[in-house]
Jmol script that loads the backbone (N, CA, C; Angstrom):
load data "model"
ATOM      1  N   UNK A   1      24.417 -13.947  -7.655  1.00  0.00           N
ATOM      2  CA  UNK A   1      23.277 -13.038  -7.745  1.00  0.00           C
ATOM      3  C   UNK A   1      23.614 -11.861  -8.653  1.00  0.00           C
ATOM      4  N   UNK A   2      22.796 -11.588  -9.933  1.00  0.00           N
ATOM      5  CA  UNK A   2      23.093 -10.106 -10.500  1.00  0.00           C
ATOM      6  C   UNK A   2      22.689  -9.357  -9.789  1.00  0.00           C
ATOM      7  N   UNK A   3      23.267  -8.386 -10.161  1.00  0.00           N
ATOM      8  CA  UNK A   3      23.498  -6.731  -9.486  1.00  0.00           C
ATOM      9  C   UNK A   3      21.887  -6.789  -9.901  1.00  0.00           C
ATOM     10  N   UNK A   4      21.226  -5.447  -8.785  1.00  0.00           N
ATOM     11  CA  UNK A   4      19.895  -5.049  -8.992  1.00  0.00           C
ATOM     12  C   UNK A   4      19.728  -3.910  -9.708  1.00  0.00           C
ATOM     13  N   UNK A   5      19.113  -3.134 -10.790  1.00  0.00           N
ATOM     14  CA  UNK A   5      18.916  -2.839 -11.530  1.00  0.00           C
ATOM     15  C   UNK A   5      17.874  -1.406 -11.141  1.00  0.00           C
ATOM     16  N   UNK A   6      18.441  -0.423 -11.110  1.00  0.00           N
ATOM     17  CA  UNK A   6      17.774   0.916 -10.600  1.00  0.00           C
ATOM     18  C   UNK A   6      16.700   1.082 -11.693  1.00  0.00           C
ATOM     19  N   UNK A   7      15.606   1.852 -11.518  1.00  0.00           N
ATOM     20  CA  UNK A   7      14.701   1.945 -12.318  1.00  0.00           C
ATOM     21  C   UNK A   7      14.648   3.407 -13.050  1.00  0.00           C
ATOM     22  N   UNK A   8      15.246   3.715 -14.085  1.00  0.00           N
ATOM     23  CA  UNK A   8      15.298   5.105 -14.510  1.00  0.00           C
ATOM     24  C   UNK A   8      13.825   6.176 -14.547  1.00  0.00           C
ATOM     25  N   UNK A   9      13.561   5.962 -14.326  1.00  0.00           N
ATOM     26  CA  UNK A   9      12.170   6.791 -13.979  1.00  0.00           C
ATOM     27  C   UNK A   9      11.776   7.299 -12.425  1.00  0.00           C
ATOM     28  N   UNK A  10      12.322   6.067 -11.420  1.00  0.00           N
ATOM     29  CA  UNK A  10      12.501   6.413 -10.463  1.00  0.00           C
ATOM     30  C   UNK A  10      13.111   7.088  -9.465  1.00  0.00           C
ATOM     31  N   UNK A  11      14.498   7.202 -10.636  1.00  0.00           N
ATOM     32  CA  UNK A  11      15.617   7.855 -10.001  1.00  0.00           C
ATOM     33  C   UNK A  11      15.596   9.599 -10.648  1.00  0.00           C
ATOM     34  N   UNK A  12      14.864   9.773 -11.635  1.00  0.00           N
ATOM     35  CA  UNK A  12      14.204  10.810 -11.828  1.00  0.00           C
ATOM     36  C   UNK A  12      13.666  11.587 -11.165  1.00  0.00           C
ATOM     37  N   UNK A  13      12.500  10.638 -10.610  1.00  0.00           N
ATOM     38  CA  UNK A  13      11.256  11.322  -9.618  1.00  0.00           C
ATOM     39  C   UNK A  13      11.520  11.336  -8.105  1.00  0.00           C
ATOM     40  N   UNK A  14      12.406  10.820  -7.766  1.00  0.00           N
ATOM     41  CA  UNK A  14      12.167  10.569  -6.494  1.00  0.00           C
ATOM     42  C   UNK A  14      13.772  11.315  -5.510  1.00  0.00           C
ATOM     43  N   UNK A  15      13.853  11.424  -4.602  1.00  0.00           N
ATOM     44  CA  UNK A  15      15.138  11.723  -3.762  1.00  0.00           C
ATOM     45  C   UNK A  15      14.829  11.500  -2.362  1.00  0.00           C
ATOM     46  N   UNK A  16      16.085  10.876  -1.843  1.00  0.00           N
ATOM     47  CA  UNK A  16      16.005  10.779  -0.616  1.00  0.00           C
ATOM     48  C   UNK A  16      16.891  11.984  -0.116  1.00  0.00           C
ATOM     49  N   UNK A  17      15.917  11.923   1.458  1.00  0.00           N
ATOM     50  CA  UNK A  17      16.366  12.904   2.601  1.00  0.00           C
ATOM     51  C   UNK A  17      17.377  12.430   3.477  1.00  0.00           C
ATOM     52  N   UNK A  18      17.811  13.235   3.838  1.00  0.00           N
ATOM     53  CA  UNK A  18      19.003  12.701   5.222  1.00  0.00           C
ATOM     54  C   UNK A  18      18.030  11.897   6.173  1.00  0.00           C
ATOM     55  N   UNK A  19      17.128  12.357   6.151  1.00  0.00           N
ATOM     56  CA  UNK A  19      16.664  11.200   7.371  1.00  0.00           C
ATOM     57  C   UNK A  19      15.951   9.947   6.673  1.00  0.00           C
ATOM     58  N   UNK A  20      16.146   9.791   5.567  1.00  0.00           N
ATOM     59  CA  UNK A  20      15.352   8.411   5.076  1.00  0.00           C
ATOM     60  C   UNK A  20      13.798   8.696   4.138  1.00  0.00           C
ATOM     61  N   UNK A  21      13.368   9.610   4.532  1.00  0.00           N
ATOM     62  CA  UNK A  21      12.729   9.938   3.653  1.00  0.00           C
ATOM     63  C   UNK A  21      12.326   9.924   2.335  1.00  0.00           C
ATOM     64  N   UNK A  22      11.427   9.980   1.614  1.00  0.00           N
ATOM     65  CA  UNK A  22      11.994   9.748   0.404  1.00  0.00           C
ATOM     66  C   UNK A  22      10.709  11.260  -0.824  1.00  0.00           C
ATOM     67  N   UNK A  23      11.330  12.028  -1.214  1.00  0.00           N
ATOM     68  CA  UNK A  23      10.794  13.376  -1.569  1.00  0.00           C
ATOM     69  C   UNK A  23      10.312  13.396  -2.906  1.00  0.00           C
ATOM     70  N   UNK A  24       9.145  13.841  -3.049  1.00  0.00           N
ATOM     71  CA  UNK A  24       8.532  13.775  -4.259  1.00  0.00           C
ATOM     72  C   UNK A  24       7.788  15.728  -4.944  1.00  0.00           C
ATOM     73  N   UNK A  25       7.432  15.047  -6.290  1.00  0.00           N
ATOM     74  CA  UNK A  25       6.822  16.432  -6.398  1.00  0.00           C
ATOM     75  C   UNK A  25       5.476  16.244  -6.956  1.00  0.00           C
ATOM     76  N   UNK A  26       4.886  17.159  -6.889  1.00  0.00           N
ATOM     77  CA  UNK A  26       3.467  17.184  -6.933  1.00  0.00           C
ATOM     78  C   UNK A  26       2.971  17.048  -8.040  1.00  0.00           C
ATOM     79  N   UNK A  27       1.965  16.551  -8.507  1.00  0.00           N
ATOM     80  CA  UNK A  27       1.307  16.407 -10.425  1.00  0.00           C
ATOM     81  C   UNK A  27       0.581  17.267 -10.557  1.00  0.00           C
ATOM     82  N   UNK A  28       0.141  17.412 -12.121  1.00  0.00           N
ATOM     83  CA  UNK A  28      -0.670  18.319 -12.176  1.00  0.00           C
ATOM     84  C   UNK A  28      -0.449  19.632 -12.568  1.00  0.00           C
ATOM     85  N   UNK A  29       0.969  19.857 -12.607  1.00  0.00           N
ATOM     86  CA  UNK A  29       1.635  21.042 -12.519  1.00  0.00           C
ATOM     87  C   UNK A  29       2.504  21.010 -14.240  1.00  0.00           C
ATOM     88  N   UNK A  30       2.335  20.512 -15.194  1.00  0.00           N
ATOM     89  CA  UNK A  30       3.198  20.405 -16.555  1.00  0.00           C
ATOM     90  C   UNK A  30       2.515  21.185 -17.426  1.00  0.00           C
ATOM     91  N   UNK A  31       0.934  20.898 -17.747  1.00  0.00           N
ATOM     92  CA  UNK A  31       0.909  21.523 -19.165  1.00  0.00           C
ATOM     93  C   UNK A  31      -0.769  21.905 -18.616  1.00  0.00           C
ATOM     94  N   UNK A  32      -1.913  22.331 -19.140  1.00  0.00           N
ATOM     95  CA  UNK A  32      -3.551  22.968 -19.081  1.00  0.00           C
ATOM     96  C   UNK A  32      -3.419  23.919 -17.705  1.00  0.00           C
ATOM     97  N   UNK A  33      -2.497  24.876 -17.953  1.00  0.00           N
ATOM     98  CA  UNK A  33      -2.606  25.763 -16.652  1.00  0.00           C
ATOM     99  C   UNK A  33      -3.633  26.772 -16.304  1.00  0.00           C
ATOM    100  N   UNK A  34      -3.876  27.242 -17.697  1.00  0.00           N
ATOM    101  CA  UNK A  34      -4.689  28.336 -17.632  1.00  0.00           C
ATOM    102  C   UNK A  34      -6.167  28.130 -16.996  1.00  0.00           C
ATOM    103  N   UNK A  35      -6.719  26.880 -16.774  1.00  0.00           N
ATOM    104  CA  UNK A  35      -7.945  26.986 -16.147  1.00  0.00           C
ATOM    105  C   UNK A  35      -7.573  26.655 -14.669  1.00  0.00           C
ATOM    106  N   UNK A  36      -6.189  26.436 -14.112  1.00  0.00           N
ATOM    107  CA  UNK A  36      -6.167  26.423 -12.225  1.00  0.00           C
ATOM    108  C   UNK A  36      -6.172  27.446 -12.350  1.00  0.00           C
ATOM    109  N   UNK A  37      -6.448  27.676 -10.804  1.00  0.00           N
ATOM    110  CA  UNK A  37      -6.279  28.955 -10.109  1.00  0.00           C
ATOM    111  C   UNK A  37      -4.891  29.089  -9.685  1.00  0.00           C
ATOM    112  N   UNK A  38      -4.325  30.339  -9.892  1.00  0.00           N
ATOM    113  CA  UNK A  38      -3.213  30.437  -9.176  1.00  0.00           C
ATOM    114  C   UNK A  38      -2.802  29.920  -7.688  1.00  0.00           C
ATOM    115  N   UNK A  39      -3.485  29.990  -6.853  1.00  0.00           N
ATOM    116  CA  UNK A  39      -3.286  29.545  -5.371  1.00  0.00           C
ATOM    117  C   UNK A  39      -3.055  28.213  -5.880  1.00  0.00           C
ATOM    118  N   UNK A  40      -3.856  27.173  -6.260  1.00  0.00           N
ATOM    119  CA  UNK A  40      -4.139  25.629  -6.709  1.00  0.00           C
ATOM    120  C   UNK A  40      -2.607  25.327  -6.970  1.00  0.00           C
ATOM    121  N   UNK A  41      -2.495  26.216  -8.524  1.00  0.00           N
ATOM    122  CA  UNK A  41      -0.661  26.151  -8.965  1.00  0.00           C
ATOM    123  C   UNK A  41       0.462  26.194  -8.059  1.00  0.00           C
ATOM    124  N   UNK A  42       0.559  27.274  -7.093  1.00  0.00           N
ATOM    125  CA  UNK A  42       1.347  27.789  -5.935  1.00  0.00           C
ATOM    126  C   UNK A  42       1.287  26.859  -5.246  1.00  0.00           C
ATOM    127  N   UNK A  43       0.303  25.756  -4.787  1.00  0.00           N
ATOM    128  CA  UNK A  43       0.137  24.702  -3.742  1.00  0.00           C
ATOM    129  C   UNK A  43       1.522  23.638  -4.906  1.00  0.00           C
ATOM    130  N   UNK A  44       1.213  23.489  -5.945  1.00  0.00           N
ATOM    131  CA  UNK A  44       1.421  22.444  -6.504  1.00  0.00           C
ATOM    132  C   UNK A  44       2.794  22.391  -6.862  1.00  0.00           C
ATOM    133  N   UNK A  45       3.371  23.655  -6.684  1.00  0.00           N
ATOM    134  CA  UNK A  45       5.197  23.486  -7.025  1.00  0.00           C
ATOM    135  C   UNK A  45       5.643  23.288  -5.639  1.00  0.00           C
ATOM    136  N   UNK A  46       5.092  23.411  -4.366  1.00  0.00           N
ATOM    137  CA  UNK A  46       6.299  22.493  -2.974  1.00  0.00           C
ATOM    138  C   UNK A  46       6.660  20.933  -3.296  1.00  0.00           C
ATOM    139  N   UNK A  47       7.225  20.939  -2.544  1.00  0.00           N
ATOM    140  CA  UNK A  47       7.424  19.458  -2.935  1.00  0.00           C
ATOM    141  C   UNK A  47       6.854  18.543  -1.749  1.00  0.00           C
ATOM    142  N   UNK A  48       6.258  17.161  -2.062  1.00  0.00           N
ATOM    143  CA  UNK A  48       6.122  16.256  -0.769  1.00  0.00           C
ATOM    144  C   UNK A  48       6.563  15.338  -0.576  1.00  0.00           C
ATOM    145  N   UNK A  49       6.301  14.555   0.755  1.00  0.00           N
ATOM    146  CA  UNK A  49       7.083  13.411   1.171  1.00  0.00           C
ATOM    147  C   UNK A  49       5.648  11.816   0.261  1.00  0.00           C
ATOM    148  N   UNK A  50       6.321  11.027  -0.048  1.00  0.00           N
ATOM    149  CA  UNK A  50       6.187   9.643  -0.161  1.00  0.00           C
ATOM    150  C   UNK A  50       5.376   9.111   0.901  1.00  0.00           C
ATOM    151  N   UNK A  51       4.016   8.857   1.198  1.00  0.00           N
ATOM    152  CA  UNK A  51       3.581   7.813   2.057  1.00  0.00           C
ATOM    153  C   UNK A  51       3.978   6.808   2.519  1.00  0.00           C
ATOM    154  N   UNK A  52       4.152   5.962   4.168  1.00  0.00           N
ATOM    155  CA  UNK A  52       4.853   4.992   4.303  1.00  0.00           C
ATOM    156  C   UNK A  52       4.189   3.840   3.584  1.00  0.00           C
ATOM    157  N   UNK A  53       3.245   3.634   3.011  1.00  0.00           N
ATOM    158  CA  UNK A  53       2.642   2.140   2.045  1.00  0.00           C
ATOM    159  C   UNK A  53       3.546   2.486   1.033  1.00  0.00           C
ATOM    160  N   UNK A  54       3.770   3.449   0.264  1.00  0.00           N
ATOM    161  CA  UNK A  54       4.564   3.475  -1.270  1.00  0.00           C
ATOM    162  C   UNK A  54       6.167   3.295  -1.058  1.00  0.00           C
ATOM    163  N   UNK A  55       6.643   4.080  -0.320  1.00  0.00           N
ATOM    164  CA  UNK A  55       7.730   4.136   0.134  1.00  0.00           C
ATOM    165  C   UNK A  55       8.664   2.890   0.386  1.00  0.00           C
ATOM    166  N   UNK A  56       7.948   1.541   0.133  1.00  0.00           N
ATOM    167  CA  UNK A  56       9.050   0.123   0.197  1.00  0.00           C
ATOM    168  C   UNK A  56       8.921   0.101  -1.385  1.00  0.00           C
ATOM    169  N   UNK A  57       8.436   0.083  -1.707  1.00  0.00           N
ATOM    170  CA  UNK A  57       8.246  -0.248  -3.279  1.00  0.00           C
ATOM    171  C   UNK A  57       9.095   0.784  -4.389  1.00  0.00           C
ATOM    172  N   UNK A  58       8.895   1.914  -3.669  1.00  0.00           N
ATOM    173  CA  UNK A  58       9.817   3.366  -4.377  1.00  0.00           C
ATOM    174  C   UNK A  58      11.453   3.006  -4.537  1.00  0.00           C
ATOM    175  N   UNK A  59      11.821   2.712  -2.951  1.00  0.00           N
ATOM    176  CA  UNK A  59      13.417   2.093  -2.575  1.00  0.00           C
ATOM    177  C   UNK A  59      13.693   0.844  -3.193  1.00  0.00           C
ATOM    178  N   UNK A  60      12.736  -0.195  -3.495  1.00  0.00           N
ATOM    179  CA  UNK A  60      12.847  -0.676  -4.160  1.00  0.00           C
ATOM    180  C   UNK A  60      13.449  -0.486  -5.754  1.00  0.00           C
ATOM    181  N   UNK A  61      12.772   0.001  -6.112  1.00  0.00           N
ATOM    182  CA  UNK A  61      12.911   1.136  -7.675  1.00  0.00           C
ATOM    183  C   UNK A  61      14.273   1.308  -7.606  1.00  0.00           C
ATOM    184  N   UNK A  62      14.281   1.893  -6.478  1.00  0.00           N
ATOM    185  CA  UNK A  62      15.637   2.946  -6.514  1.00  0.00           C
ATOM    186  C   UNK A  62      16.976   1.946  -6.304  1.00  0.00           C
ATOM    187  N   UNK A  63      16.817   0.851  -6.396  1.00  0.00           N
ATOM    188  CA  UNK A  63      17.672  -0.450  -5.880  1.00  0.00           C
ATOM    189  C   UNK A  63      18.157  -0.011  -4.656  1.00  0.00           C
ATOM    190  N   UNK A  64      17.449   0.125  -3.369  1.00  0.00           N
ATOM    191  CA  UNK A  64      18.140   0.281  -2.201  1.00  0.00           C
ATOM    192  C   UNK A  64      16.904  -0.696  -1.003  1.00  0.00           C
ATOM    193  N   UNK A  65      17.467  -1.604  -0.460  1.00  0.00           N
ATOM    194  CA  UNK A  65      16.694  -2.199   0.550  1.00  0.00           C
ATOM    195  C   UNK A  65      16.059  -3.517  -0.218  1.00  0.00           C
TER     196      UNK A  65
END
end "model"
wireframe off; spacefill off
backbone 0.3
color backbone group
């Protein structure tokens, strides 16, 4: 069997948590700022968690599981 093959884009975007988790960041937030609202922006730099539907497919990516 070849080795599985991490997906560089994924390993970019994505990080896992100590508990399995898997941590993402929010879109929307790179370039046409000037027409959000600040609050909108402020929402958009926390970071969030991965839904459990995406989340097999992500680890996947990430060659784990």
């Amino acid at each position: 069997m070849p080795k599985v093959k991490t997906n560089p884009g994924a390993k970019k975007r994505f990080v896992l948590t100590g508990t399995g988790k898997i941590k993402r960041k929010h879109a929307y937030k790179s370039h046409i700022l000037t027409k959000k609202s600040t609050k909108r922006k402020r929402n958009l730099t926390h970071t969030g968690l991965v839904s459990d539907a995406d989340s097999r497919n992500i680890l996947k990516c990430l060659g784990l599981k």
